[in-house]
N, CA, C and O atoms as CSV, one atom per row, in Angstrom:
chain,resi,resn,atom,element,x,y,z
A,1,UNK,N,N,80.535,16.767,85.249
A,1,UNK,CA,C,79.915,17.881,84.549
A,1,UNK,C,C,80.219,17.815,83.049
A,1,UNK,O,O,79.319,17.953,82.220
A,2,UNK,N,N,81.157,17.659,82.799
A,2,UNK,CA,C,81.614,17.360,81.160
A,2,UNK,C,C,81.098,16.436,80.435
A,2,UNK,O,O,80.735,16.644,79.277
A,3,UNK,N,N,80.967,14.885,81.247
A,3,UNK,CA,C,80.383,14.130,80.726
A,3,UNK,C,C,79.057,13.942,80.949
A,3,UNK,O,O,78.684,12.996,80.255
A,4,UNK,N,N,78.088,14.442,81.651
A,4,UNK,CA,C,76.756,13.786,82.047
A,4,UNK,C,C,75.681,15.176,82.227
A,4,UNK,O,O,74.721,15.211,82.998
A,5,UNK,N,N,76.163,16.385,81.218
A,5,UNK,CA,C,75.409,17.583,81.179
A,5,UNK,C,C,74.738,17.325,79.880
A,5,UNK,O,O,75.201,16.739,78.901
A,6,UNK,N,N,73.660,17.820,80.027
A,6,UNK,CA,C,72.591,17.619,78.879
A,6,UNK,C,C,73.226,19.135,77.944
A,6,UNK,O,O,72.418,19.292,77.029
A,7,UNK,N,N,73.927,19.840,77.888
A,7,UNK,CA,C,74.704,20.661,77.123
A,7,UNK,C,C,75.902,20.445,77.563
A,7,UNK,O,O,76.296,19.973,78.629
A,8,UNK,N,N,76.656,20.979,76.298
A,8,UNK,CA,C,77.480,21.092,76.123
A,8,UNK,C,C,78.518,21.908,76.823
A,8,UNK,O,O,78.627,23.107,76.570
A,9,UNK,N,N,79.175,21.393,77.569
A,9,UNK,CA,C,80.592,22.293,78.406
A,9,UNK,C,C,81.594,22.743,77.316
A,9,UNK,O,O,81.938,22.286,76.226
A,10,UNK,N,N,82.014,24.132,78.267
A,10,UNK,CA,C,82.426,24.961,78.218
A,10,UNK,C,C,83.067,25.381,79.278
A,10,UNK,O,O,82.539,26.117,80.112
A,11,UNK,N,N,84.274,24.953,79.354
A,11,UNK,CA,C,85.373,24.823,80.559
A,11,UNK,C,C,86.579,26.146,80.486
A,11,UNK,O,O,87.333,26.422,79.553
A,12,UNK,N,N,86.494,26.538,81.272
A,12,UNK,CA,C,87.567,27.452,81.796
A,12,UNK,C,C,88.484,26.702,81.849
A,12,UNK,O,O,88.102,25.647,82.354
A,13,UNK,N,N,89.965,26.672,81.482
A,13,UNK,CA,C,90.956,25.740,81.510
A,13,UNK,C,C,92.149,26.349,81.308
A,13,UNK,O,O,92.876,25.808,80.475
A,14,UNK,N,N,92.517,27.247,81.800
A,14,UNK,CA,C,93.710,28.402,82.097
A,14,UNK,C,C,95.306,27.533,81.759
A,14,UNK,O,O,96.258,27.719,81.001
A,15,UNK,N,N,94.930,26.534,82.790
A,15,UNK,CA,C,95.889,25.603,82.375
A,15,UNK,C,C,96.232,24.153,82.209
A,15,UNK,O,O,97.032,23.463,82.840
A,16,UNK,N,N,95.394,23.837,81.155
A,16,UNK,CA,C,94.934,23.120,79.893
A,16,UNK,C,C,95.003,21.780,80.362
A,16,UNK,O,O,95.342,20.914,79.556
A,17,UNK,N,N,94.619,21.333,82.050
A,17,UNK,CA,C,94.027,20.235,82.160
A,17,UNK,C,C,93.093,19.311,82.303
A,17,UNK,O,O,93.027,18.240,82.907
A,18,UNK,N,N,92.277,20.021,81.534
A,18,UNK,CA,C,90.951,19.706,80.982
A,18,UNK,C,C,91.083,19.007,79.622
A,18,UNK,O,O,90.645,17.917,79.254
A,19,UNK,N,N,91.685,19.777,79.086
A,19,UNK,CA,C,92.216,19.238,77.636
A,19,UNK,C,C,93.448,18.256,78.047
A,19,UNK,O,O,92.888,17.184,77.821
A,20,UNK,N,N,94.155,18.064,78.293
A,20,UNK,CA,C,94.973,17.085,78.824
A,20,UNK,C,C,93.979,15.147,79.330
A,20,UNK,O,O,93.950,13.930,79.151
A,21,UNK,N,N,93.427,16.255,79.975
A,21,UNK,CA,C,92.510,14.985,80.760
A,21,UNK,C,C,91.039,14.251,79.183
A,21,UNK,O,O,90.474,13.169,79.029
A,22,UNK,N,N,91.020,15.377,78.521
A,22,UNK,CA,C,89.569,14.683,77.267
A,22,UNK,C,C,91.093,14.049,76.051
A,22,UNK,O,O,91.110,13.087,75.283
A,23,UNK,N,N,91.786,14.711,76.250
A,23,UNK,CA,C,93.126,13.656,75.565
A,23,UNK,C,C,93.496,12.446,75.823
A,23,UNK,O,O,93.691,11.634,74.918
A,24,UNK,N,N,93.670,12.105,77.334
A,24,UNK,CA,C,93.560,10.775,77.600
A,24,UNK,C,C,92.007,9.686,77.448
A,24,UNK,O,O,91.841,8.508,77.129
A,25,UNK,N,N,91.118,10.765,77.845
A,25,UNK,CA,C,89.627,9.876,77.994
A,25,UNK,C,C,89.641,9.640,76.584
A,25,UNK,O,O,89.323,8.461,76.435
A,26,UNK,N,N,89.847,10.162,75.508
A,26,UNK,CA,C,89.111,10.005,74.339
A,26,UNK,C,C,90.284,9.434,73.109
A,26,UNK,O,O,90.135,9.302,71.894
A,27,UNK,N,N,91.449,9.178,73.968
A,27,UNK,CA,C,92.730,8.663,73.041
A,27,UNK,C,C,92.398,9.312,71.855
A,27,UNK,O,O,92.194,10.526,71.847
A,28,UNK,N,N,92.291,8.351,70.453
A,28,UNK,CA,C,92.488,8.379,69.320
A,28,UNK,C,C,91.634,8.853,68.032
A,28,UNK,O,O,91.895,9.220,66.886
A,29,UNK,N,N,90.323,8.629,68.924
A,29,UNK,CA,C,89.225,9.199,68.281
A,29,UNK,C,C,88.695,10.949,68.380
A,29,UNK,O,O,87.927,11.423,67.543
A,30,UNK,N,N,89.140,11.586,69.299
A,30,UNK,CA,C,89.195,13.614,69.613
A,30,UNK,C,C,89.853,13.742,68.476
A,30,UNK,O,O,90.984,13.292,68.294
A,31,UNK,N,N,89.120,14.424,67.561
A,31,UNK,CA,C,89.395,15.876,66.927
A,31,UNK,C,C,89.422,17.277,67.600
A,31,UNK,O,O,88.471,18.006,67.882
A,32,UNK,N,N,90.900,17.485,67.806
A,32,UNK,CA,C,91.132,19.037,68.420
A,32,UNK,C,C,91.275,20.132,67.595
A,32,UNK,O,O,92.415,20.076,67.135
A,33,UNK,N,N,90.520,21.386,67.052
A,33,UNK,CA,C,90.801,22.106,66.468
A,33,UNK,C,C,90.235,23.575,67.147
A,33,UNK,O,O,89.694,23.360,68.231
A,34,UNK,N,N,90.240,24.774,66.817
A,34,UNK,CA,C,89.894,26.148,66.963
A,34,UNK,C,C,89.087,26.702,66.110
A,34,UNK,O,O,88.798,26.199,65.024
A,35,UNK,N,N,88.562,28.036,66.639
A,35,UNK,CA,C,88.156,28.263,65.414
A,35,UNK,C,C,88.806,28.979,64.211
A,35,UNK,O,O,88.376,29.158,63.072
A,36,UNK,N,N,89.839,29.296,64.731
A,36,UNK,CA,C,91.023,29.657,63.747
A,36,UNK,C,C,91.601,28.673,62.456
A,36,UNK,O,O,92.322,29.076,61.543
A,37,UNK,N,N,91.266,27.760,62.572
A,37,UNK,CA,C,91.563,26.336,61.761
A,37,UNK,C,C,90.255,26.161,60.749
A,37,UNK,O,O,89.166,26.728,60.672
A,38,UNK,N,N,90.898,25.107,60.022
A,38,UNK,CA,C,89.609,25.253,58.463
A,38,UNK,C,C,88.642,23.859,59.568
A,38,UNK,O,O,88.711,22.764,59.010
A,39,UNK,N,N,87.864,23.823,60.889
A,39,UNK,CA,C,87.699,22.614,61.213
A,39,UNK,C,C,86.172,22.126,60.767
A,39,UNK,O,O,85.703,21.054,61.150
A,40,UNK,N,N,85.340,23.212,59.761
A,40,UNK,CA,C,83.916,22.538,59.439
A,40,UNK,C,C,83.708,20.874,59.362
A,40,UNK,O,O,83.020,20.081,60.005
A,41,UNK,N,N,84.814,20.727,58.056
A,41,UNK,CA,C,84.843,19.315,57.921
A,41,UNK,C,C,84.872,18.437,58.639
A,41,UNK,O,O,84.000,17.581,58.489
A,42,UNK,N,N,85.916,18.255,59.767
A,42,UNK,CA,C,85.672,17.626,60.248
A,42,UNK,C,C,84.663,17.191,61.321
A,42,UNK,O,O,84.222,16.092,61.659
A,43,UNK,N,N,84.427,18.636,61.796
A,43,UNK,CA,C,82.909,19.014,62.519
A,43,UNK,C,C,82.047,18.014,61.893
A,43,UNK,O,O,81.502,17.046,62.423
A,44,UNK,N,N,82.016,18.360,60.819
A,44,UNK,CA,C,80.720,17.532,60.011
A,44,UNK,C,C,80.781,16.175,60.324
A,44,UNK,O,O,79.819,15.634,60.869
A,45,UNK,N,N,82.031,15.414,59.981
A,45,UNK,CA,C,82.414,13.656,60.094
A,45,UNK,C,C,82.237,13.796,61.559
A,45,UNK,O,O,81.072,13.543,61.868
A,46,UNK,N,N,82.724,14.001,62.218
A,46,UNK,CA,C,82.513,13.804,63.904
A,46,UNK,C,C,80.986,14.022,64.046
A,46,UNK,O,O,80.317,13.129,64.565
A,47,UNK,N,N,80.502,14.966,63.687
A,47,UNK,CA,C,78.771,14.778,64.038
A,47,UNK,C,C,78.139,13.585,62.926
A,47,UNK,O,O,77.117,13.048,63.354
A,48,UNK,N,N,78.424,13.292,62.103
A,48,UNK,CA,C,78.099,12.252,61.714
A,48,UNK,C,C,78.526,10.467,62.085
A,48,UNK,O,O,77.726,9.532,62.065
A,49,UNK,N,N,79.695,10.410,62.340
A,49,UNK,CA,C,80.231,9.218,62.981
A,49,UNK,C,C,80.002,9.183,64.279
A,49,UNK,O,O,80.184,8.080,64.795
A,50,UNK,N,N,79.720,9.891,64.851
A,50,UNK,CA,C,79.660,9.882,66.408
A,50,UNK,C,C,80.821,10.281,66.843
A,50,UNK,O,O,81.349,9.384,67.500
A,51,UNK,N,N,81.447,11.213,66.773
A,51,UNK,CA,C,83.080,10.676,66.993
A,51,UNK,C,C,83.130,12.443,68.217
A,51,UNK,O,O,82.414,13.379,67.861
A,52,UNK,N,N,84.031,12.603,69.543
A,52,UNK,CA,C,84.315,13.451,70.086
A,52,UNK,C,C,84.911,14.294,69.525
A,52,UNK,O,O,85.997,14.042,69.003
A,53,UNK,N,N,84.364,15.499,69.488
A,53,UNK,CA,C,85.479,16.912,69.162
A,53,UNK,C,C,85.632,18.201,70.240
A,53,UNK,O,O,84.878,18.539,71.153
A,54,UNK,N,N,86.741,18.714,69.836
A,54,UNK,CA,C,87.205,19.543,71.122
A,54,UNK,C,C,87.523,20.811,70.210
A,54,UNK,O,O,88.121,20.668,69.143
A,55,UNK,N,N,87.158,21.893,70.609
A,55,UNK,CA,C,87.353,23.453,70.218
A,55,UNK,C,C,88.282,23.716,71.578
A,55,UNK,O,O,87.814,23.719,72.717
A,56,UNK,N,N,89.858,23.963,71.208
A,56,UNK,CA,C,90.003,24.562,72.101
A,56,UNK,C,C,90.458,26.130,72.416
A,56,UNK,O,O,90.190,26.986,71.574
A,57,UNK,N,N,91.044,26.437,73.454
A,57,UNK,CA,C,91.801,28.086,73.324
A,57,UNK,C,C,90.468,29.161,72.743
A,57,UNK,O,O,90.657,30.139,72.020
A,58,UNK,N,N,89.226,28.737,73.219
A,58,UNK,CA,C,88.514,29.889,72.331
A,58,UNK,C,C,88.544,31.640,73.469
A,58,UNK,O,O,88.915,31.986,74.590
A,59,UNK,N,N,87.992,32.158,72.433
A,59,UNK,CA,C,87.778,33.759,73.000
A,59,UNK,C,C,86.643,34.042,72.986
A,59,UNK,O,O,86.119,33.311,72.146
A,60,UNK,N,N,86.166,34.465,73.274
A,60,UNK,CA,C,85.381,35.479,74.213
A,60,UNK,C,C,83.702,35.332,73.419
A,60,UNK,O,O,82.582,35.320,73.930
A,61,UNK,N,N,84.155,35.235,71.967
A,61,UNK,CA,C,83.027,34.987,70.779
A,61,UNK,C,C,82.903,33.430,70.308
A,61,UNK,O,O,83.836,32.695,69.987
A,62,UNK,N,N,82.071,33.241,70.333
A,62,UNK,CA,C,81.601,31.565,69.285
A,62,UNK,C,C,81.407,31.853,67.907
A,62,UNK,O,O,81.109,32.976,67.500
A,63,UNK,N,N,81.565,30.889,67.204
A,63,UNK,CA,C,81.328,30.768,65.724
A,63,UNK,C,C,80.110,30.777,66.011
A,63,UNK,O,O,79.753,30.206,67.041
A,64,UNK,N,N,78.923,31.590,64.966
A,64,UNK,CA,C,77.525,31.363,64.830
A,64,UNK,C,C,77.005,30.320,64.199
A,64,UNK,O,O,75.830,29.961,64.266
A,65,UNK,N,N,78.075,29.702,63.430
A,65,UNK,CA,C,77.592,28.516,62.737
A,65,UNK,C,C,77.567,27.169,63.474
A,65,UNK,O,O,77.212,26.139,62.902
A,66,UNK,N,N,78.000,27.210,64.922
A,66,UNK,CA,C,78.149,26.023,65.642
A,66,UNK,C,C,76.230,26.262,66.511
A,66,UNK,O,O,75.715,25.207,66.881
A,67,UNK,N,N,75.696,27.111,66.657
A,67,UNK,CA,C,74.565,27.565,67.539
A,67,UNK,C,C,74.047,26.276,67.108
A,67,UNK,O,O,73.944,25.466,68.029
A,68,UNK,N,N,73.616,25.778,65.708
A,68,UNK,CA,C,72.599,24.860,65.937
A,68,UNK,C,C,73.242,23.439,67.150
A,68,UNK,O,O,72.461,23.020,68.004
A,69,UNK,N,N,74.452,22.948,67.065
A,69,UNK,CA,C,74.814,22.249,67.762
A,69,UNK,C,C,74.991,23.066,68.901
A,69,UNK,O,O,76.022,22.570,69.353
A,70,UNK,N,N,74.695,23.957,69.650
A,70,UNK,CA,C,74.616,24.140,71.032
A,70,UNK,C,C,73.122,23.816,71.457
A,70,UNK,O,O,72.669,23.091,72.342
A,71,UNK,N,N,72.527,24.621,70.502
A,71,UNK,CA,C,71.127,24.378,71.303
A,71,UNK,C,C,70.470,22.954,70.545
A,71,UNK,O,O,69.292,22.656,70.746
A,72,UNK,N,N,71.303,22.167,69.714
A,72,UNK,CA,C,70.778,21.023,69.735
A,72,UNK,C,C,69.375,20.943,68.547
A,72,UNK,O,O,68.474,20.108,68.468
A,73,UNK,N,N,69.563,21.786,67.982
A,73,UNK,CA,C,68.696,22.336,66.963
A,73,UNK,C,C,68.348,20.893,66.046
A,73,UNK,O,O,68.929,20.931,64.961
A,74,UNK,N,N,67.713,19.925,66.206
A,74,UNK,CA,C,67.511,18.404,65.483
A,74,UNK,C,C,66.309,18.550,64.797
A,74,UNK,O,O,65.421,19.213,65.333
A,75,UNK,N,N,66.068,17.884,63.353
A,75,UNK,CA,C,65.532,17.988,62.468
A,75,UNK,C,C,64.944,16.937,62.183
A,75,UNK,O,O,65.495,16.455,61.193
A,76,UNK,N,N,63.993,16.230,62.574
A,76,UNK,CA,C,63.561,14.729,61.808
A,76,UNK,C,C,62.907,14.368,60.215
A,76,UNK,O,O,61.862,14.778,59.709
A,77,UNK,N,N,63.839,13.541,59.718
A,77,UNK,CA,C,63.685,13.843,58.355
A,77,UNK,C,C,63.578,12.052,58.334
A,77,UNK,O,O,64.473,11.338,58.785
A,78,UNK,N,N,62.325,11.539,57.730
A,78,UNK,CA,C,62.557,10.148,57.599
A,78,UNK,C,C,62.655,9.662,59.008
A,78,UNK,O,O,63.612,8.903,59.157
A,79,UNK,N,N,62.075,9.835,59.893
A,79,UNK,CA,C,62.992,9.403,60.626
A,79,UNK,C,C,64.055,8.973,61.660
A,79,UNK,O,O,64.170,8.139,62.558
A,80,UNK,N,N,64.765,9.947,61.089
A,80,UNK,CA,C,66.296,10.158,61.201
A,80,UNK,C,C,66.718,11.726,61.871
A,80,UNK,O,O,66.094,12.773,61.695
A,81,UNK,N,N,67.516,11.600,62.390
A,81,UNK,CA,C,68.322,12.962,63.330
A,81,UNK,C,C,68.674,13.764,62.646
A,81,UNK,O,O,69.776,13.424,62.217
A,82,UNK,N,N,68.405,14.610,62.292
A,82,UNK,CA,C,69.319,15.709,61.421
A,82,UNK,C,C,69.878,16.735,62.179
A,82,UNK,O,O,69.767,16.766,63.404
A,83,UNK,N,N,70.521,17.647,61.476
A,83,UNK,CA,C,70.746,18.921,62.117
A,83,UNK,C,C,71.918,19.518,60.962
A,83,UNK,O,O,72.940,18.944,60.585
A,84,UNK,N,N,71.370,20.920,60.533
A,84,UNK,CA,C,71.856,21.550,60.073
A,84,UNK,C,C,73.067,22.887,60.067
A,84,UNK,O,O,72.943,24.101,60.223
A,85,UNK,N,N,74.004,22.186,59.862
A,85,UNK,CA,C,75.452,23.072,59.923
A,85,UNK,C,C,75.421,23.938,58.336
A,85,UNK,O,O,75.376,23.441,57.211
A,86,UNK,N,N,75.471,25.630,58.804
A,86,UNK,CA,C,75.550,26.319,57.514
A,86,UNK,C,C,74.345,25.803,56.563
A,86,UNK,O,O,73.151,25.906,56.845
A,87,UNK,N,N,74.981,25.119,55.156
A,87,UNK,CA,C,74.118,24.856,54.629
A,87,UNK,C,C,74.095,23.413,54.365
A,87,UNK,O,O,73.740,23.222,53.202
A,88,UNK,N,N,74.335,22.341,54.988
A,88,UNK,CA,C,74.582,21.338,55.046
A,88,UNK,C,C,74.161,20.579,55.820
A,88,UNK,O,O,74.774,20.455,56.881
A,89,UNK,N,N,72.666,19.598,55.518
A,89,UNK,CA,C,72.270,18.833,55.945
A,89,UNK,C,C,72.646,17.672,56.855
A,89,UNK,O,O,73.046,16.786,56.100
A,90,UNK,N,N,72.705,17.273,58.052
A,90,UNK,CA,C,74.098,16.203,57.776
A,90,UNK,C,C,73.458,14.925,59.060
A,90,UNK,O,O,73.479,15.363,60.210
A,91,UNK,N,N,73.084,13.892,58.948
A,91,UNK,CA,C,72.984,12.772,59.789
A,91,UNK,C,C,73.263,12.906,61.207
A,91,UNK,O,O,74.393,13.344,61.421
A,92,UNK,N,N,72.639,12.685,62.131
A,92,UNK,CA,C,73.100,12.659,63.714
A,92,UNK,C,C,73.182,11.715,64.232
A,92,UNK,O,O,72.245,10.948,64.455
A,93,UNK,N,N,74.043,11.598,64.465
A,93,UNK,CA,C,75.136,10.266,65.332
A,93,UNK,C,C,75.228,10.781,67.286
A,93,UNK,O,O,76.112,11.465,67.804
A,94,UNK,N,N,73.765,10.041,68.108
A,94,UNK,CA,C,73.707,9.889,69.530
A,94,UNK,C,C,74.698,10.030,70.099
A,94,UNK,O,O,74.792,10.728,71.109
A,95,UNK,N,N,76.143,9.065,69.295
A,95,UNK,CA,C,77.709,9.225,69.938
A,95,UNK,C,C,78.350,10.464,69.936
A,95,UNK,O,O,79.322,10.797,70.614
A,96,UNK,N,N,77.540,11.318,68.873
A,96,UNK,CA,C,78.451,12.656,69.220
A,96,UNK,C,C,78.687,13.479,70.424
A,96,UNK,O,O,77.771,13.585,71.241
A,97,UNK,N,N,79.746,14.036,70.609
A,97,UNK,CA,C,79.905,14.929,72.179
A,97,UNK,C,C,81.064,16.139,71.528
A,97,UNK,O,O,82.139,15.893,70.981
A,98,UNK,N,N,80.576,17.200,71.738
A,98,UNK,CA,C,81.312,18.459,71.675
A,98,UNK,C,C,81.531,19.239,73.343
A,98,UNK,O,O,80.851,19.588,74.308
A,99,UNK,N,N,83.369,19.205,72.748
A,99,UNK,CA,C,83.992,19.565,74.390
A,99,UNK,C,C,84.566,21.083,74.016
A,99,UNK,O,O,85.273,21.063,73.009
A,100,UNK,N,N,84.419,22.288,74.575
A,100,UNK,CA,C,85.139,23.504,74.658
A,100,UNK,C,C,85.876,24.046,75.645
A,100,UNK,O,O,85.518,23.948,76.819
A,101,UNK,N,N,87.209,24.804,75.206
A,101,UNK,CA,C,88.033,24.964,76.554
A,101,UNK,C,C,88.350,26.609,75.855
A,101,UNK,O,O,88.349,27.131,74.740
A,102,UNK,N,N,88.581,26.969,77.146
A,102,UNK,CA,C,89.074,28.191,76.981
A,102,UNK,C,C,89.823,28.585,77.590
A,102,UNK,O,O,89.691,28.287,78.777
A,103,UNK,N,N,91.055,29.474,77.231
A,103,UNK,CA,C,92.851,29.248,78.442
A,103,UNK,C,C,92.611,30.979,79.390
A,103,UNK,O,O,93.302,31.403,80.317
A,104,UNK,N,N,91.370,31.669,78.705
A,104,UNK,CA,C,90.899,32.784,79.488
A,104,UNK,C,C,90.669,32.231,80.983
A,104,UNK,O,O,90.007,31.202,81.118
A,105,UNK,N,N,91.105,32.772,81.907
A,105,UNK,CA,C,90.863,32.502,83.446
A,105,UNK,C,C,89.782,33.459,83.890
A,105,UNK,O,O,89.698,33.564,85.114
A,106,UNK,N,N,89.015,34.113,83.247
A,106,UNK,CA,C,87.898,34.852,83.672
A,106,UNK,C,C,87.341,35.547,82.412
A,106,UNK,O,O,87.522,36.746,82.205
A,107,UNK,N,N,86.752,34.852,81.700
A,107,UNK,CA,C,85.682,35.122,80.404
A,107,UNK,C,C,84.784,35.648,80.680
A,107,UNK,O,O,84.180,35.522,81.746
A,108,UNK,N,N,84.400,36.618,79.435
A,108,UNK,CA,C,83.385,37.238,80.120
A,108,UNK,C,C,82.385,36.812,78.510
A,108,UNK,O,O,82.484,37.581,77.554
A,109,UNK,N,N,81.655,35.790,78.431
A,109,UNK,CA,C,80.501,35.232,77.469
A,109,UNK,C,C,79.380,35.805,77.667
A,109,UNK,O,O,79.097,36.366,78.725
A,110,UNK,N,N,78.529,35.716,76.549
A,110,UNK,CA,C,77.416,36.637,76.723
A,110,UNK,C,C,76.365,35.605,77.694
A,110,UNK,O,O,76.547,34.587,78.361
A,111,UNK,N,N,75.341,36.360,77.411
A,111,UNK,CA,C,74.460,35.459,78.410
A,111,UNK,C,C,73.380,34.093,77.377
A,111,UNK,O,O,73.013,32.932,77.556
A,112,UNK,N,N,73.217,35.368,76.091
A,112,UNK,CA,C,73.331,34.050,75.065
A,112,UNK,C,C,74.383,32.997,75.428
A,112,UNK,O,O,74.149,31.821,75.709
A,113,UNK,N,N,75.266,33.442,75.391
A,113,UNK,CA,C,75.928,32.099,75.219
A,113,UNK,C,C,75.957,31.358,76.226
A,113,UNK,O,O,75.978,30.129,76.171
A,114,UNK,N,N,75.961,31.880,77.019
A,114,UNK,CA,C,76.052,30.911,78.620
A,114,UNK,C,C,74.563,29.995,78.659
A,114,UNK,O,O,74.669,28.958,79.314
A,115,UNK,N,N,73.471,30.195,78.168
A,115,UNK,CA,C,72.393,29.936,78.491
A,115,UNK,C,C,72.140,28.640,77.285
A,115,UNK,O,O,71.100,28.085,76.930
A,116,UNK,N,N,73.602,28.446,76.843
A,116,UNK,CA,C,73.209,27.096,75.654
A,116,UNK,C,C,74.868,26.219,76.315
A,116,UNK,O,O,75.264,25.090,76.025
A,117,UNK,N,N,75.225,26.780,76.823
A,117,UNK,CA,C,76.885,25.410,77.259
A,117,UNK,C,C,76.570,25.424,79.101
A,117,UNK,O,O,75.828,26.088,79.824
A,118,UNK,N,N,77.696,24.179,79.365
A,118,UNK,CA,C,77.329,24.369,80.964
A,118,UNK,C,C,78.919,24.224,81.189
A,118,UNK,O,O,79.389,24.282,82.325
């Protein structure tokens, strides 16, 4: 389910072996951050390099600025893959994969939100 969902998961992970387990699959290349952390930037390089990132420990709310990468919001310019974070144009890299965990054991997400992660 994590790996072979055409959206993006969104894992219940109470106790954090989910994240344990995308730690080993993805060694050296996972960027782990929250949304409590400054993590745009690197958001950005990981959707541009292709590279895995992991949001973990979230609550109950999503950043609104991640929506275009839930619903996959792609822009063809030239081309080329786009997709727009905030105000920032930025290259799409096929290799990208965004992983979310949450240590809530019974979340209660809206239905927006449920209806863009699996």
């Amino acid at each position: 389910l994590a790996t072979k969902s055409k959206r993006w998961p969104l894992c219940v992970d109470p106790q954090t072996q989910m994240v344990q387990w995308l730690k080993k699959k993805e060694e050296k290349n996972l960027t782990v951050k929250t949304f409590n952390d400054d993590y745009v930037k690197q958001l950005e390089l990981a959707v541009q390099l292709g590279k895995p990132f992991l949001f973990e420990d979230l609550d109950e709310e999503l950043d609104p600025m991640i929506d275009p990468l839930l619903e996959k919001a792609f822009v063809l310019s030239g081309g080329q893959k786009m997709i727009v974070l905030g105000d920032t144009q930025l290259e799409w890299s096929d290799n990208f994969k965004l992983y979310m965990t949450t240590k809530i054991s019974n979340p209660r997400y809206s239905p927006e939100v449920m209806g863009k992660v699996s």
